[in-house]
C-alpha positions as CSV (number, residue, x, y, z in Angstrom):
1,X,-45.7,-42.4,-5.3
2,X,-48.2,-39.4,-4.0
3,X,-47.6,-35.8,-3.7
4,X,-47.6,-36.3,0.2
5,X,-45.0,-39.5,0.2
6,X,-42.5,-37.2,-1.5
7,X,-42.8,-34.4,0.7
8,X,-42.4,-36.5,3.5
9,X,-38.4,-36.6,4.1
10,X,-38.8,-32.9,3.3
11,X,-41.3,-31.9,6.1
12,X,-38.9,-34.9,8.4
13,X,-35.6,-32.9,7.3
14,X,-37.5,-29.8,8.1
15,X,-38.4,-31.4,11.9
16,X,-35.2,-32.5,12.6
17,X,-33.4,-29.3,12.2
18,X,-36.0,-27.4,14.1
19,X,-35.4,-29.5,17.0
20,X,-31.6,-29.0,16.3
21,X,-31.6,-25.8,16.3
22,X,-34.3,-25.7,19.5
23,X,-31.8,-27.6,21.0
24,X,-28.7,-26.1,20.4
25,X,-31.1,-22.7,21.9
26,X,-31.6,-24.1,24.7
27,X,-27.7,-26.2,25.3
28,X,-26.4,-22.4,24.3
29,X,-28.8,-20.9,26.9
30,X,-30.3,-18.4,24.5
31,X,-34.3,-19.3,25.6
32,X,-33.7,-17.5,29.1
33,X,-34.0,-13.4,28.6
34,X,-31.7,-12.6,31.3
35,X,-28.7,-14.1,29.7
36,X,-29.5,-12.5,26.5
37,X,-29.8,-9.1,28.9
38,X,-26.6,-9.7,30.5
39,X,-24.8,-10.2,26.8
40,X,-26.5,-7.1,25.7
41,X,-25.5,-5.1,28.4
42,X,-21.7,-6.6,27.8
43,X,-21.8,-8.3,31.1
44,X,-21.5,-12.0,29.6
45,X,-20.1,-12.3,26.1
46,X,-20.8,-16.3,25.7
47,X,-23.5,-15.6,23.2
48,X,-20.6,-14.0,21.3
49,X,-18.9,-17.5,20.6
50,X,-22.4,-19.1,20.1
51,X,-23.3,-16.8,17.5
52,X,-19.9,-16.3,15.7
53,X,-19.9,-20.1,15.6
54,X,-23.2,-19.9,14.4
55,X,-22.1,-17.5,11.6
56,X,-19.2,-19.8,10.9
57,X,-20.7,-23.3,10.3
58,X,-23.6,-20.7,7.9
59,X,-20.7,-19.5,6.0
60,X,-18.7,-22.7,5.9
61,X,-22.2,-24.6,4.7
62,X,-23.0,-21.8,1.9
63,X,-19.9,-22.0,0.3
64,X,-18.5,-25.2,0.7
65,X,-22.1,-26.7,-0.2
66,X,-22.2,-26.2,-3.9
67,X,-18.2,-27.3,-4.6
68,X,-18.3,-30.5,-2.4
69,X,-22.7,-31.6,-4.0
70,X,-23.7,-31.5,-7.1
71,X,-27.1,-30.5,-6.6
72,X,-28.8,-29.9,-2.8
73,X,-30.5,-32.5,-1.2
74,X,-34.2,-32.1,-1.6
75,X,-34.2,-29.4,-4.7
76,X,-32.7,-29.6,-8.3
77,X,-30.2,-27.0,-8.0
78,X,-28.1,-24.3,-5.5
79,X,-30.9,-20.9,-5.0
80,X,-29.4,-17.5,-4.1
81,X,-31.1,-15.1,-1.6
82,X,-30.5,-11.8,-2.5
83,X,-31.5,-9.4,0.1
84,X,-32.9,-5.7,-0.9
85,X,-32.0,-3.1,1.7
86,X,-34.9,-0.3,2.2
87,X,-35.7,1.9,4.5
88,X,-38.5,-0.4,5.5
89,X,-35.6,-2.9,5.9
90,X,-33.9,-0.7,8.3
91,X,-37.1,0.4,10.2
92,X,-37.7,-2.9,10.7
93,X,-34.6,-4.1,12.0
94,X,-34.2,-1.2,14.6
95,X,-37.6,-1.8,16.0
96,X,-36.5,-5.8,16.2
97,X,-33.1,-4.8,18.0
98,X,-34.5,-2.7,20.2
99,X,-37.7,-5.2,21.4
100,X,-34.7,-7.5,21.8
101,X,-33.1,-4.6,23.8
102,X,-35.7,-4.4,26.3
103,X,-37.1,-7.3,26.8
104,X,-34.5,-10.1,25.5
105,X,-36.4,-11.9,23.4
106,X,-35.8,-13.1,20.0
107,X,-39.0,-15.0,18.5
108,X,-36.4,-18.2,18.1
109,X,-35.4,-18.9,21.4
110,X,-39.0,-17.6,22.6
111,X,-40.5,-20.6,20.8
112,X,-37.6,-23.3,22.0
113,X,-38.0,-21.7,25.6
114,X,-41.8,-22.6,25.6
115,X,-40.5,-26.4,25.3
116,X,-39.0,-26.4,28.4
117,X,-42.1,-24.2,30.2
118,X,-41.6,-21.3,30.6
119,X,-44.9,-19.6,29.6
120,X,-44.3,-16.0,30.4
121,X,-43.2,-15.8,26.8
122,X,-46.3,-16.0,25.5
123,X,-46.5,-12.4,26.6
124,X,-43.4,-11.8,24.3
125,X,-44.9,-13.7,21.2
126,X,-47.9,-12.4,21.1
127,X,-46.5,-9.2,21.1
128,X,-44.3,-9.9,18.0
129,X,-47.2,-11.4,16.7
130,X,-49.5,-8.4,16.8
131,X,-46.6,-6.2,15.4
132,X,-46.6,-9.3,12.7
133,X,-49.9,-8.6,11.9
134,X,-49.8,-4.2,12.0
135,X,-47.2,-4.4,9.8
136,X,-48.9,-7.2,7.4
137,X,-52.2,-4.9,7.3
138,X,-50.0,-1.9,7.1
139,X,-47.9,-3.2,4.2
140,X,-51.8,-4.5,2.0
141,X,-53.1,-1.0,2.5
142,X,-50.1,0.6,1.1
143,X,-50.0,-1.7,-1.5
144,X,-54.0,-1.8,-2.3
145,X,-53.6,2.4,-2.4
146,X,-51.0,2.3,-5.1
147,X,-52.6,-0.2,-7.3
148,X,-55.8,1.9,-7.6
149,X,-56.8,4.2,-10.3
């Protein structure tokens, strides 16, 4: 069998829960930036019970995954993420909250909101795009001044 035949129900698996997930965005109304605003501003707490369930089936899948499989689907074994808090970490999750703040865009629901056309959030992804790329270029020349003699 090729390379590309056995990648295939990976990539398929892959698909499937992206359009999940766009889906559930969408059902949850999390693609339209006013009801994220209104949450935010603690006018409408729905987005409360679709995150904590959110959290809940994450939780319930991470731990119950390894007792009830032996191994995952498509990999050989169970792979922790360990996270490393630093203060690039926490610069970079205040300047997320706050673009989320102001504008009510998360890049998720951005991308699942352009399925069902609403355009203006191009505005919003290229945005988080550029700050993609200034902190990409920022983070190279950083790392290219260290390494040199």
């Amino acid at each position: 069998m090729s390379a590309h035949a056995e990648t295939l129900p990976k990539h398929l698996a892959t698909l499937a829960a992206g359009m999940l997930f766009g889906f559930g965005l969408s059902l949850s109304s999390m693609i339209q930036p006013e009801v994220v605003l209104s949450f935010l501003h603690l006018q409408d707490l729905g987005l409360a019970l679709v995150m904590g369930g959110a959290v809940g089936v994450v939780v319930l899948t991470y731990s119950l995954a390894p007792r009830l499989l032996r191994q995952p689907v498509f990999d050989t074994h169970f792979q922790s993420h360990p996270s490393v808090w630093n203060r690039d970490t926490l610069a970079g999750s205040a300047l997320f909250g706050v673009g989320w703040g102001i504008c009510g865009v998360c890049p998720g629901p951005a991308i699942a909101a352009l399925g069902v056309g609403n355009w203006d959030l191009l505005w919003a992804l290229a945005g988080m795009a550029a700050g993609a790329l200034v902190q990409g270029l920022r983070v190279k020349s950083t790392s290219q001044s260290m390494t040199r003699p």
